[in-house]
Structures are given as structure tokens and as C-alpha cells.
C-alpha atoms as an extended CHARMM CRD file, in Angstrom:
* protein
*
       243  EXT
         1         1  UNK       CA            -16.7440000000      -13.3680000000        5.5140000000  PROA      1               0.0000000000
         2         2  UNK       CA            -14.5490000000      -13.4510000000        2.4470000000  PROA      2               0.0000000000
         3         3  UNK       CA            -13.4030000000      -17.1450000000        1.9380000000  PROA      3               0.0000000000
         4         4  UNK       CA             -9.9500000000      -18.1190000000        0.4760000000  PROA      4               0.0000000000
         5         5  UNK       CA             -9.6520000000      -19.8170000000       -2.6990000000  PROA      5               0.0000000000
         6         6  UNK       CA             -9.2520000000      -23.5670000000       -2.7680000000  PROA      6               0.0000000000
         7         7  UNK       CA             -6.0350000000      -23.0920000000       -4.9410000000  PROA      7               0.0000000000
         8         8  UNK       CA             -4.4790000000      -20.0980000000       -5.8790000000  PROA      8               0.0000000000
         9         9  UNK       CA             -3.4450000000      -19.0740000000       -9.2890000000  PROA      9               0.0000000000
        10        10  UNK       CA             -0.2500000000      -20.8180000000      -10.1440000000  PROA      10              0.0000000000
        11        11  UNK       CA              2.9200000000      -18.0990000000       -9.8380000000  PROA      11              0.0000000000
        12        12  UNK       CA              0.3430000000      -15.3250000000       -9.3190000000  PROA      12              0.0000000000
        13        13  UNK       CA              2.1640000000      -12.7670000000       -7.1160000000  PROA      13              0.0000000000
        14        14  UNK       CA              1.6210000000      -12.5630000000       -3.2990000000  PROA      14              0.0000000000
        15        15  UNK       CA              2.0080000000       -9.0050000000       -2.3630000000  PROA      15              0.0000000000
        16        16  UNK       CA              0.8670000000       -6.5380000000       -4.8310000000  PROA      16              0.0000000000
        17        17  UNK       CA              1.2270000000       -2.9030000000       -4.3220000000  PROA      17              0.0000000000
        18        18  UNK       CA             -0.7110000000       -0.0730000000       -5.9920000000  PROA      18              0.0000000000
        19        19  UNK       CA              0.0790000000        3.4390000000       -6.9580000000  PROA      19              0.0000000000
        20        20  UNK       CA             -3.7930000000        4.8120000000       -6.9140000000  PROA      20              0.0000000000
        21        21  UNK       CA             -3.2180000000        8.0120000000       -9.5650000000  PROA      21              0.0000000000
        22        22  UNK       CA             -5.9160000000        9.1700000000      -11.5560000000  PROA      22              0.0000000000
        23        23  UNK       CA             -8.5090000000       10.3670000000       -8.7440000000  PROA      23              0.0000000000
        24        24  UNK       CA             -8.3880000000       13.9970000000       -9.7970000000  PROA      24              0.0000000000
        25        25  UNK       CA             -8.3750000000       13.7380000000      -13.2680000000  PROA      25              0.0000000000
        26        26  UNK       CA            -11.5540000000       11.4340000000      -13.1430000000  PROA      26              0.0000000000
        27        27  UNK       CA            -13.4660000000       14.0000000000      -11.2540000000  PROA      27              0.0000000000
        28        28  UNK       CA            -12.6120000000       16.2750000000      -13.6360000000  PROA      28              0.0000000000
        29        29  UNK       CA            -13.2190000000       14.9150000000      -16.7810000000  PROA      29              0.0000000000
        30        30  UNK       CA            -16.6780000000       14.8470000000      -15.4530000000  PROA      30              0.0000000000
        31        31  UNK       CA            -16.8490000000       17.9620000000      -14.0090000000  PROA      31              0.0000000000
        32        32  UNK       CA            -16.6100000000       16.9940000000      -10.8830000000  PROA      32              0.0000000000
        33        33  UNK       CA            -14.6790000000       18.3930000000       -7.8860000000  PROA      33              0.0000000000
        34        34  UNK       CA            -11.3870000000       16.3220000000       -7.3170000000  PROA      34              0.0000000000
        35        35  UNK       CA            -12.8410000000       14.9980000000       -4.0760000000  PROA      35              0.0000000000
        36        36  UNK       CA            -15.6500000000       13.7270000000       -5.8050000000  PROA      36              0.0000000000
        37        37  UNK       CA            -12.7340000000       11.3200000000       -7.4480000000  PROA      37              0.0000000000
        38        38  UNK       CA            -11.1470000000       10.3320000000       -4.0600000000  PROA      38              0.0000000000
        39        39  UNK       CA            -14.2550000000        9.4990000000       -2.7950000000  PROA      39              0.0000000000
        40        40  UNK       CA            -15.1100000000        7.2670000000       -5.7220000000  PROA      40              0.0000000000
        41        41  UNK       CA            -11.6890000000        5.8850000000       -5.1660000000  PROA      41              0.0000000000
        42        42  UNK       CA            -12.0710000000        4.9070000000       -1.6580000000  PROA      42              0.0000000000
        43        43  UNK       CA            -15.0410000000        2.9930000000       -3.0520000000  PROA      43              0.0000000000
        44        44  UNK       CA            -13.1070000000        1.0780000000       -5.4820000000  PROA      44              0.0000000000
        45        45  UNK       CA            -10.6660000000       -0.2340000000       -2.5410000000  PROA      45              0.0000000000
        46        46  UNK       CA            -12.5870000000       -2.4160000000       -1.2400000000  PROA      46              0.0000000000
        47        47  UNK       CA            -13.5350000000       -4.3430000000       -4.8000000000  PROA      47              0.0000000000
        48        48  UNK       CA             -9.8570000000       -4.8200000000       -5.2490000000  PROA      48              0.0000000000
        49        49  UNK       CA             -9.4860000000       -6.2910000000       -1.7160000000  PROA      49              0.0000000000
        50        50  UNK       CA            -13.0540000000       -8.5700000000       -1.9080000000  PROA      50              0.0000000000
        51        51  UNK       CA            -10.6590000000       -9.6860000000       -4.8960000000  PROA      51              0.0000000000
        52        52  UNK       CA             -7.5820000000      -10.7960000000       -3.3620000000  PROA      52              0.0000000000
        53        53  UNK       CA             -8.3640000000      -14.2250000000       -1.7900000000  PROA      53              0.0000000000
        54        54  UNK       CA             -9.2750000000      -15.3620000000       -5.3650000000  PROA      54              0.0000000000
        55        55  UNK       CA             -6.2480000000      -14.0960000000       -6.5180000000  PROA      55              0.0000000000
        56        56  UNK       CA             -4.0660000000      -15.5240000000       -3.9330000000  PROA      56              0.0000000000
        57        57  UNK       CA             -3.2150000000      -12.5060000000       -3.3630000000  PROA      57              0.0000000000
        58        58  UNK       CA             -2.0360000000      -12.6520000000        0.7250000000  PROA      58              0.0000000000
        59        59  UNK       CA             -0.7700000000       -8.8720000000        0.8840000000  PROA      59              0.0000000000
        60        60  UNK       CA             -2.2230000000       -5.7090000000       -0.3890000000  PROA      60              0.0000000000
        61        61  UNK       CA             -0.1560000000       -2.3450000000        0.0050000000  PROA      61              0.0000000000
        62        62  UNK       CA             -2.1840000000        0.9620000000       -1.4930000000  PROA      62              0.0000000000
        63        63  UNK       CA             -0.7350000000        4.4170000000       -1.3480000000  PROA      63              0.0000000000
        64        64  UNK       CA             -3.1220000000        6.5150000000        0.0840000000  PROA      64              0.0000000000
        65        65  UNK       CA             -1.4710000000        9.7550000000        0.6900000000  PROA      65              0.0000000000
        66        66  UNK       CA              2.6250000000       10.6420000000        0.1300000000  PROA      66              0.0000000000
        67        67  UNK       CA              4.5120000000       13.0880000000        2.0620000000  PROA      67              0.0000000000
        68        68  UNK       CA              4.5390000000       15.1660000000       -0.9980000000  PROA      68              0.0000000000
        69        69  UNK       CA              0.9810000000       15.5890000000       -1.2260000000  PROA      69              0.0000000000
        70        70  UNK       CA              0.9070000000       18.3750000000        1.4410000000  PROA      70              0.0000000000
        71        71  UNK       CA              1.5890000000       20.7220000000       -1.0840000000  PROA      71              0.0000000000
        72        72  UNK       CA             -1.4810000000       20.2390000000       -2.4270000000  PROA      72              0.0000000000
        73        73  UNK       CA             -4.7270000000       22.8360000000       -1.9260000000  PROA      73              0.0000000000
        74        74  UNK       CA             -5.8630000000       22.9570000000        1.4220000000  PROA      74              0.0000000000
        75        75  UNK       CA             -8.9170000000       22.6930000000        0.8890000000  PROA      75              0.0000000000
        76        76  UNK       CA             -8.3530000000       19.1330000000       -1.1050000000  PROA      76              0.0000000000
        77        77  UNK       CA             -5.7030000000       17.7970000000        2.1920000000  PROA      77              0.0000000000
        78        78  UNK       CA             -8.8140000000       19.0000000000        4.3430000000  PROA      78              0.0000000000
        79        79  UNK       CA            -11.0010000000       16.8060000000        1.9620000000  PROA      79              0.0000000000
        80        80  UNK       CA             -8.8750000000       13.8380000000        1.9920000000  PROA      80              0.0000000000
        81        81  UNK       CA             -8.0180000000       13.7300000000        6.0940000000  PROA      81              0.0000000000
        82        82  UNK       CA            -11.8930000000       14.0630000000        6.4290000000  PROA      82              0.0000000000
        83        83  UNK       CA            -12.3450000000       11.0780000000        3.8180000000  PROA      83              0.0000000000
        84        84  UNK       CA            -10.0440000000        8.6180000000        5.5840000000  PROA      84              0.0000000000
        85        85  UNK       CA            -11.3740000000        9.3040000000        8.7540000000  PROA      85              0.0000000000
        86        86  UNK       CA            -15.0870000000        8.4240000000        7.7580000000  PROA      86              0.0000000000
        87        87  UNK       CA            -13.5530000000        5.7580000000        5.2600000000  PROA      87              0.0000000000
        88        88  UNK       CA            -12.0360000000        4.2410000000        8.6420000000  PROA      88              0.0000000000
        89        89  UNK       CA            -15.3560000000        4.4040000000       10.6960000000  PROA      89              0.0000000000
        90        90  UNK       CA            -17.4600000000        3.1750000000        7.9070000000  PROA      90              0.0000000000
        91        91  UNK       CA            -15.4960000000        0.0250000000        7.2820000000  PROA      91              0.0000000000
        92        92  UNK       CA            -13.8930000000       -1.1140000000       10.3240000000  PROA      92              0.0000000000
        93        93  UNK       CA            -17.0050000000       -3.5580000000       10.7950000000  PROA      93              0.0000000000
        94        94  UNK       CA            -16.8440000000       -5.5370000000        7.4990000000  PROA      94              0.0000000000
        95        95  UNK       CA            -12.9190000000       -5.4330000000        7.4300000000  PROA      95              0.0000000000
        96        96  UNK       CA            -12.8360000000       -6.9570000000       10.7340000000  PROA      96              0.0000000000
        97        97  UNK       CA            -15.6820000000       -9.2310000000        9.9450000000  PROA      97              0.0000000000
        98        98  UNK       CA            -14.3070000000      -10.4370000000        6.5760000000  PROA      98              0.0000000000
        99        99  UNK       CA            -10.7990000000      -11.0200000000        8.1290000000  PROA      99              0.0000000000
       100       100  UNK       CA             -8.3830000000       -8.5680000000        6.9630000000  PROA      100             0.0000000000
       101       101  UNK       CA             -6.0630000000       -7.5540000000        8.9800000000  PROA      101             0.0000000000
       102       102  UNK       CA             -5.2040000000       -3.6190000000        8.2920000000  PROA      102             0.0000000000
       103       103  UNK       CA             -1.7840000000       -1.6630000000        8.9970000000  PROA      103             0.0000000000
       104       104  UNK       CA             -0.8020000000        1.9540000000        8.4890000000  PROA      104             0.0000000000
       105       105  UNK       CA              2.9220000000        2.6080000000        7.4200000000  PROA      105             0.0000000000
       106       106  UNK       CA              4.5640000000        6.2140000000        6.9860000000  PROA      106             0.0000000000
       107       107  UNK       CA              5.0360000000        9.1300000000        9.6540000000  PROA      107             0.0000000000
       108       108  UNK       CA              2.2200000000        9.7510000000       11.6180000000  PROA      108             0.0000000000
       109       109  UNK       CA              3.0790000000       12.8670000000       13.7920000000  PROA      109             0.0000000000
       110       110  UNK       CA              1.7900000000       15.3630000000       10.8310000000  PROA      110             0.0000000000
       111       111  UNK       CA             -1.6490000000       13.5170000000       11.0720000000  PROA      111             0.0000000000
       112       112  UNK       CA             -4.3440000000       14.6920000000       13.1910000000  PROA      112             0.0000000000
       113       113  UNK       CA             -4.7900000000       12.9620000000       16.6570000000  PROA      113             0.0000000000
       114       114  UNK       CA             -8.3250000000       12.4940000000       15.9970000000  PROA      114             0.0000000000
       115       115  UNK       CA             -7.1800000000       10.1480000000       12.7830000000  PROA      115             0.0000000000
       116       116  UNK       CA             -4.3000000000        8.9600000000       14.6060000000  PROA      116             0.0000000000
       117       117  UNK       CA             -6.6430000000        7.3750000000       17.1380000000  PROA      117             0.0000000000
       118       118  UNK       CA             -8.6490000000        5.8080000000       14.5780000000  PROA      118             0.0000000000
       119       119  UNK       CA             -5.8470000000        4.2950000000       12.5210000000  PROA      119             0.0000000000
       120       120  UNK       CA             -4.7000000000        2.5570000000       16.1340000000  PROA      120             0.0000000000
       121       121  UNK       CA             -8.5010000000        1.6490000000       17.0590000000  PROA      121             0.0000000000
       122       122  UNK       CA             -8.3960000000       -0.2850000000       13.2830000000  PROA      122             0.0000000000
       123       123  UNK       CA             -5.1600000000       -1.9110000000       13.7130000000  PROA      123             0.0000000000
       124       124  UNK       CA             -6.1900000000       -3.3400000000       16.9900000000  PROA      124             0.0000000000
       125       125  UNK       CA             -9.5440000000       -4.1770000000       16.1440000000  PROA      125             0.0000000000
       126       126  UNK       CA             -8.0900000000       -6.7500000000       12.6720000000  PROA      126             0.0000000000
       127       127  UNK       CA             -4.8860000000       -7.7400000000       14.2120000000  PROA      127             0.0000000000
       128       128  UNK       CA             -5.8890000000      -11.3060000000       14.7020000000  PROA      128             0.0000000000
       129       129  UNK       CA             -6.8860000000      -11.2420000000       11.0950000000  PROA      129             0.0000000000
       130       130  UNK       CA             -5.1220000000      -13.2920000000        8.2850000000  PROA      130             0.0000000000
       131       131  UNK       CA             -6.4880000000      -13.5570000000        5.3960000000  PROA      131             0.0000000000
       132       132  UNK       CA             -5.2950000000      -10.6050000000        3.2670000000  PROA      132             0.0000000000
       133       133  UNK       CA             -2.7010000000       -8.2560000000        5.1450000000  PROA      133             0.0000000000
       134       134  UNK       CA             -4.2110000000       -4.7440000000        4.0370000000  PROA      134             0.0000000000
       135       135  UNK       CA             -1.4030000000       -1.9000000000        4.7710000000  PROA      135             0.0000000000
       136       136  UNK       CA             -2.5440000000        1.7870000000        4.1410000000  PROA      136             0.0000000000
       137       137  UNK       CA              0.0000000000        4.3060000000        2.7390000000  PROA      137             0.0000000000
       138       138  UNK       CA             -0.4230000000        7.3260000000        5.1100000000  PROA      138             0.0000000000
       139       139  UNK       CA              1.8500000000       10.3620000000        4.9920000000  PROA      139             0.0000000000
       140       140  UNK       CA              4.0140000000        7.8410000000        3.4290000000  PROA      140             0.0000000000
       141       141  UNK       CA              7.8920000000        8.6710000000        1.4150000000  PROA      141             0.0000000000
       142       142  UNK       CA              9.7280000000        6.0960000000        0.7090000000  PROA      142             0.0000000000
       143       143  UNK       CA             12.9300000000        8.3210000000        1.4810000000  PROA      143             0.0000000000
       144       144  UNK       CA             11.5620000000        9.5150000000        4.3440000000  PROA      144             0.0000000000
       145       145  UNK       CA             11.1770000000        5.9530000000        5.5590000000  PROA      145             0.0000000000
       146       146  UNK       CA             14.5470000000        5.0150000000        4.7600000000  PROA      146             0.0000000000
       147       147  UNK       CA             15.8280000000        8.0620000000        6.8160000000  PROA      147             0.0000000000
       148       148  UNK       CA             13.2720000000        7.3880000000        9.8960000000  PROA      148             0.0000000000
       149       149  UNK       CA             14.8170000000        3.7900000000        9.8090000000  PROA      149             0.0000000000
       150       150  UNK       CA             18.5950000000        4.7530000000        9.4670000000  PROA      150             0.0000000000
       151       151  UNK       CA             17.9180000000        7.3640000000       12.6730000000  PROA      151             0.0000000000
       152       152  UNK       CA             16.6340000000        4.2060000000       14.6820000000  PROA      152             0.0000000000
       153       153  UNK       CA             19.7300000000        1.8560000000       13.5540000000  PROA      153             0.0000000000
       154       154  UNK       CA             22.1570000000        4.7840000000       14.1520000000  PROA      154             0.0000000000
       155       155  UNK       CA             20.3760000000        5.1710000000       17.8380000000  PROA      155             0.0000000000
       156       156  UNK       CA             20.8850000000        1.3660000000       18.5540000000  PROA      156             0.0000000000
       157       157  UNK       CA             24.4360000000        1.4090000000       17.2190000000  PROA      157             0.0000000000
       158       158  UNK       CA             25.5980000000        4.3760000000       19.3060000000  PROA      158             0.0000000000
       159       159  UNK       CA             23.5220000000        3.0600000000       22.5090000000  PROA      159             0.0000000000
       160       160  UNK       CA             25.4110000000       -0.1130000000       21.9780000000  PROA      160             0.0000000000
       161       161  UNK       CA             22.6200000000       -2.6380000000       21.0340000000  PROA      161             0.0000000000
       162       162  UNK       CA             23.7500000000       -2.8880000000       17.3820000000  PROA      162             0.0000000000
       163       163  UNK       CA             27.7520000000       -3.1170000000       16.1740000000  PROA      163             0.0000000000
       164       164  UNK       CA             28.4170000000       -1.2900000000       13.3230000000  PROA      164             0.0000000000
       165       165  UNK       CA             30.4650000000       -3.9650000000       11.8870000000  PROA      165             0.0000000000
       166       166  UNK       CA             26.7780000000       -5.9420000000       11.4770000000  PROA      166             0.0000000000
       167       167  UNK       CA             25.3910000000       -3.8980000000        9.5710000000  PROA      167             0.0000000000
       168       168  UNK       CA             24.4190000000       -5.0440000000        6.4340000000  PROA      168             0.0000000000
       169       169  UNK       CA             21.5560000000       -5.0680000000        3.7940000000  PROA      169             0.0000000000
       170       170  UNK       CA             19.6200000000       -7.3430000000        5.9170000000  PROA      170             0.0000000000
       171       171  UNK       CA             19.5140000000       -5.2100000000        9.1990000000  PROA      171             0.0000000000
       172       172  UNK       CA             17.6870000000       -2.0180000000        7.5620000000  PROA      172             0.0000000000
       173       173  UNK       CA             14.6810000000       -3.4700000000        6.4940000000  PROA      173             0.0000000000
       174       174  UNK       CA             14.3880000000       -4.5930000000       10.3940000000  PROA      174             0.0000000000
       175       175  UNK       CA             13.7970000000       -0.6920000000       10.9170000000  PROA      175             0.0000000000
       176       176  UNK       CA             11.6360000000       -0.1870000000        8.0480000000  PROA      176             0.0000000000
       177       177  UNK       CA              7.6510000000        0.5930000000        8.4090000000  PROA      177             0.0000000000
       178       178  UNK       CA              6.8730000000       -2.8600000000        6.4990000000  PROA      178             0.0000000000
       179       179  UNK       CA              9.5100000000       -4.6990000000        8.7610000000  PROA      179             0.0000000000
       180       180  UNK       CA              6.9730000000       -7.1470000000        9.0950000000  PROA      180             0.0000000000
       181       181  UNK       CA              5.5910000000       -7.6520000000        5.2060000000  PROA      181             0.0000000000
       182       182  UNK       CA              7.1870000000       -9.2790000000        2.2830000000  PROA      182             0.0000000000
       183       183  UNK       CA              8.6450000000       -7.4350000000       -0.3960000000  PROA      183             0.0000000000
       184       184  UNK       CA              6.1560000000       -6.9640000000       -2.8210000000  PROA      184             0.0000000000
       185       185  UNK       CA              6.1970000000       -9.0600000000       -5.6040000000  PROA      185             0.0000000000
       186       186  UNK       CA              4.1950000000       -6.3540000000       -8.0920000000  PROA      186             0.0000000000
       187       187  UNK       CA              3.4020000000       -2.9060000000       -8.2160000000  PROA      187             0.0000000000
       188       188  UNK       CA              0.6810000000       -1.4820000000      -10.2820000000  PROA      188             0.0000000000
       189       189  UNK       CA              0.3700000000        2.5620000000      -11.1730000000  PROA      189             0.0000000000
       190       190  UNK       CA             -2.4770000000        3.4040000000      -12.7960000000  PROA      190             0.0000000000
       191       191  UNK       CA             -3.4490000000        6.4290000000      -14.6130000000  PROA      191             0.0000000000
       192       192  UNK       CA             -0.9000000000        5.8840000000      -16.9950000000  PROA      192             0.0000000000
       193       193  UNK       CA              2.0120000000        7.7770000000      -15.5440000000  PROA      193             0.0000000000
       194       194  UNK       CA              5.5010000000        5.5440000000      -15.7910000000  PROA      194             0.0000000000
       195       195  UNK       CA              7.1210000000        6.6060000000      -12.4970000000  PROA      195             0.0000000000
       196       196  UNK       CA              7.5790000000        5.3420000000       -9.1370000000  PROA      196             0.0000000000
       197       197  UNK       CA              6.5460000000        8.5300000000       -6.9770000000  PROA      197             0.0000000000
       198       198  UNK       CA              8.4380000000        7.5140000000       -3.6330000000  PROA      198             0.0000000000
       199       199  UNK       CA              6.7880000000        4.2710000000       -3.2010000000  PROA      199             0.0000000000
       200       200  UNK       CA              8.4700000000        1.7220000000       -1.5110000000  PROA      200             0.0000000000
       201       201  UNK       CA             11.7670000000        2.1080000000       -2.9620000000  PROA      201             0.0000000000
       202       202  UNK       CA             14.1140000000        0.0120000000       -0.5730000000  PROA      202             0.0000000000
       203       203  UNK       CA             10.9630000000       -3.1100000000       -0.7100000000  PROA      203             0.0000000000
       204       204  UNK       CA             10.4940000000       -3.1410000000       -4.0260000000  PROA      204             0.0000000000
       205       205  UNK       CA             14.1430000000       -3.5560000000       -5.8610000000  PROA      205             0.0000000000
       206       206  UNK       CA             13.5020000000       -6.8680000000       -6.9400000000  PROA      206             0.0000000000
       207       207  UNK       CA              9.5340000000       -6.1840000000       -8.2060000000  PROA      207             0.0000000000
       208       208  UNK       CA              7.9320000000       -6.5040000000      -11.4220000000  PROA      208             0.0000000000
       209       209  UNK       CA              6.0090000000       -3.2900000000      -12.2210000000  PROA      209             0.0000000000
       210       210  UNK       CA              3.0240000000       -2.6030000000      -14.3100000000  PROA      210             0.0000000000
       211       211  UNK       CA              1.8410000000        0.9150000000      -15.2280000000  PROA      211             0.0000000000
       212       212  UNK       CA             -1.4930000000        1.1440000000      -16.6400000000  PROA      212             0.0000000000
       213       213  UNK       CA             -3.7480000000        3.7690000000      -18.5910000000  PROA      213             0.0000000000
       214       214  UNK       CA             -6.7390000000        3.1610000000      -16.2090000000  PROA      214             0.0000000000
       215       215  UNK       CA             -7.5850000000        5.3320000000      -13.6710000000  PROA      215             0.0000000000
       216       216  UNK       CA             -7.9430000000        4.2110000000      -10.5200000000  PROA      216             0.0000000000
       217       217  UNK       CA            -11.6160000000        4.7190000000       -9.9830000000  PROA      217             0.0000000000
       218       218  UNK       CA            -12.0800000000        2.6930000000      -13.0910000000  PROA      218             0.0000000000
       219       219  UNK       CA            -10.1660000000        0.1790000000      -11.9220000000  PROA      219             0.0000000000
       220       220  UNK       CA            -11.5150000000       -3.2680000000      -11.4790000000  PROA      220             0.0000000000
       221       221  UNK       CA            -10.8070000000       -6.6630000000      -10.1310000000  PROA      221             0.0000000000
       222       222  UNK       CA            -10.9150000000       -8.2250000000      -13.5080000000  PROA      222             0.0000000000
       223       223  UNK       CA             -8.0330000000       -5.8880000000      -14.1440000000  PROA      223             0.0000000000
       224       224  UNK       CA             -6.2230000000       -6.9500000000      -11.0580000000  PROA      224             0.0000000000
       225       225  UNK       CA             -6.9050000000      -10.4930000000      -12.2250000000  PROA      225             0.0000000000
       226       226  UNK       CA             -5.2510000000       -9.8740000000      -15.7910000000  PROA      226             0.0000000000
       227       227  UNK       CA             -2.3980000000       -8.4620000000      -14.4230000000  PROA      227             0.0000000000
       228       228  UNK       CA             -2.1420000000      -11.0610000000      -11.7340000000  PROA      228             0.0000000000
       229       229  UNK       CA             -2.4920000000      -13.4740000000      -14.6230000000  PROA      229             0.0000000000
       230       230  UNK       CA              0.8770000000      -11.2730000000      -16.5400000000  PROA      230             0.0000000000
       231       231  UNK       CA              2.5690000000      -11.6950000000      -13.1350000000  PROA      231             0.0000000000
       232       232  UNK       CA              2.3620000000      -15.6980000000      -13.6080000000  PROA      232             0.0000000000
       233       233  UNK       CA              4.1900000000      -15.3730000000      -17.2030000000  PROA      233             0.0000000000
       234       234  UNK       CA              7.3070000000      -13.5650000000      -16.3540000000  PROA      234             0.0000000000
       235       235  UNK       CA             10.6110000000      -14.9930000000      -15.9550000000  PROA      235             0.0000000000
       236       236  UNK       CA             12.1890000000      -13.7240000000      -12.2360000000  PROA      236             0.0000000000
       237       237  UNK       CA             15.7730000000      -14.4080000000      -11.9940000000  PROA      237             0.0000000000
       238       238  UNK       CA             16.5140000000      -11.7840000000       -9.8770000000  PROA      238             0.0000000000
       239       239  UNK       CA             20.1520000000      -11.4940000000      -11.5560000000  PROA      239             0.0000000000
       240       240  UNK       CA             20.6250000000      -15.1380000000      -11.9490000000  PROA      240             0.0000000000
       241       241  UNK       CA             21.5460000000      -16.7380000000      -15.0720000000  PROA      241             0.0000000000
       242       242  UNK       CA             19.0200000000      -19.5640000000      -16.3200000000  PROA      242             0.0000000000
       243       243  UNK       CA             20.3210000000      -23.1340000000      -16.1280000000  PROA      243             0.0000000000
């Protein structure tokens, strides 16, 4: 079981959330198949949460798949349903056993019921887990989470469990997928690509971003650790003025 470290890094952030670009082009510049890059991908996953207790690093959010990337081949949404079905069956064991809890956010109803039942199966089997908070970007937008959660307030308002007049900037992220995470603190993109791509927009407002030339099969926990280590240095004032 993955231990937690006897003192975290001073200021290092607590949620970190990663934009994993670069899969395809990886393959490819090795002449690979673009699968061959998701798979390696998948692969690299787990280093970066093996790393996290050592990092004090308590949350880990990954985009796996956006609503957008439908539009992609079939053949390559084909490959990547398969992979995160036998990603979930493969690991379930040593996630479980190394006590990370795992959580799926985004809309589920385009996903097959065979992964469906999986994703459940995994959330069930870690939710007395605490030592990182794993949550899997699935079929995830954030504007399509924003509008999910605004049909759900809406409901409760006109059904009479929620007064309009209470509605503020604190009751939407009660409807939200991560209702029950912390804003992440910082977001990483690798692959070099300076854009958010739908990704947590409402949560992440306030976060510090990093976008990085590596791509995201060469990415490593030392990396994770630098940036970790960048986190520490900044000055947050979240629109405050220094004393």
C-alpha cells in the first residue's frame, strides 16, 4: 500500500488536475498507431498517482475523454472505450489495495452499459479509500456540466425545494459533478498546447495553470514534482491586494 508522506511539501498544491494531450502525436512520431499512445498513456497514470502521497498531493483529476472527442475516428473511440474498460479491470485490485479512492465525473448515458457497470463496480469497490481522491474525466465538458447542473437547480427551484432568490455562486457548484472535491489548486496540459479544452471551467477560476512541452506519455513524476515545487513559489491573492 502506498504510504503518505511524513510532511508534505510546504505550499505544494492539493488538487492538481491534468490535461493528458500528446497521446497521438507520440504514437506517431514513432510510427505507431495512435492507440499505441493511449495505451502507453494509461500506463503513465498510475506513476503520476504512486507519486501523489509524496507530493501531498490529496486530489488527482485527469481528463480522460471530452465530449468533443466523439468526433474522432471510430475506430480510435472503439480503441479508447475498449482501453478503459480493461484499464478498469486490470487495476481495480492495486487501486483498492493501495487506497485510492476513484470517481468518474461527466455524462455517462453515451457510454456503454458494459463500462458503465464497471465505472460503478470501481467506485464502490475504493469508496472507503482516502489517501489520494482519483476522479476520471469520462465523456466529460465542462459546459456541458455546467448545463446538466443548471437543469437540476432549475428542477429544484420550480418543484419548490430551492428559492430563486438563494441562488447564488455558492449553490451551483452543489449541482456540479465534483460537488464533492476541492477546486483544484493547479492544472497541468501537456503537449505543449496553451488552451483549456473544456476542462473544468466553473472549478478552476481561481487555479494556477501550467502548460508544458512534454507529452503525456513522457511525462514523469519528477515532472509532477518540479511543477509541484513551481506551485509552492507563486504568490495567490486571488484578487486581494498584499498587506
Amino acid at each position: 500500500m502506498l504510504n503518505a508522506p511524513d510532511t508534505a511539501p510546504a505550499q505544494g498544491p492539493r488538487h492538481v488536475a491534468i490535461i493528458m494531450d500528446g497521446n497521438g502525436r507520440w504514437a506517431q512520431a514513432r510510427g505507431r498507431p495512435r492507440l499505441f499512445g493511449h495505451h502507453a498513456g494509461a500506463r503513465r497514470v498510475r506513476e503520476v498517482v504512486e507519486a501523489c502521497p509524496g507530493l501531498g498531493v490529496k486530489y488527482l483529476t485527469v481528463f480522460a475523454f471530452s465530449t468533443e472527442n466523439w468526433k474522432r475516428t471510430q475506430a480510435e473511440v472503439a480503441g479508447l472505450m475498449s482501453l478503459f474498460r480493461r484499464y478498469i479491470v486490470k487495476e481495480t485490485r492495486t487501486l483498492k489495495e493501495n487506497g485510492i479512492r476513484v470517481r468518474f465525473i461527466g455524462d455517462r448515458v453515451r457510454l456503454d452499459s458494459k463500462l458503465t457497470a464497471l465505472m460503478d463496480t470501481l467506485e464502490e469497490e475504493t469508496k472507503d479509500n482516502d489517501l489520494v481522491h482519483l476522479t476520471v474525466a469520462l465523456n466529460y465538458g465542462g459546459r456541458d456540466e455546467v448545463a446538466r447542473a443548471t437543469k437540476r437547480l432549475a428542477r429544484d427551484v420550480a418543484e419548490g425545494r430551492l428559492r430563486a432568490e438563494d441562488v447564488d455562486e455558492e449553490t451551483l457548484p452543489k449541482y456540479l459533478d465534483t460537488h464533492v472535491l476541492p477546486d483544484p489548486d493547479l492544472v497541468i496540459r501537456t503537449s505543449g498546447e496553451a488552451r483549456i479544452s473544456n476542462f473544468l471551467l466553473w472549478q478552476s477560476a481561481y487555479a494556477e495553470y501550467e502548460f508544458i512541452d512534454t507529452l503525456w506519455p513522457d511525462f514523469t513524476a519528477a515532472e509532477l514534482e518540479r511543477l509541484c515545487h513551481s506551485y509552492g513559489s507563486r504568490d495567490r491573492r486571488f484578487g486581494a491586494v498584499p498587506a
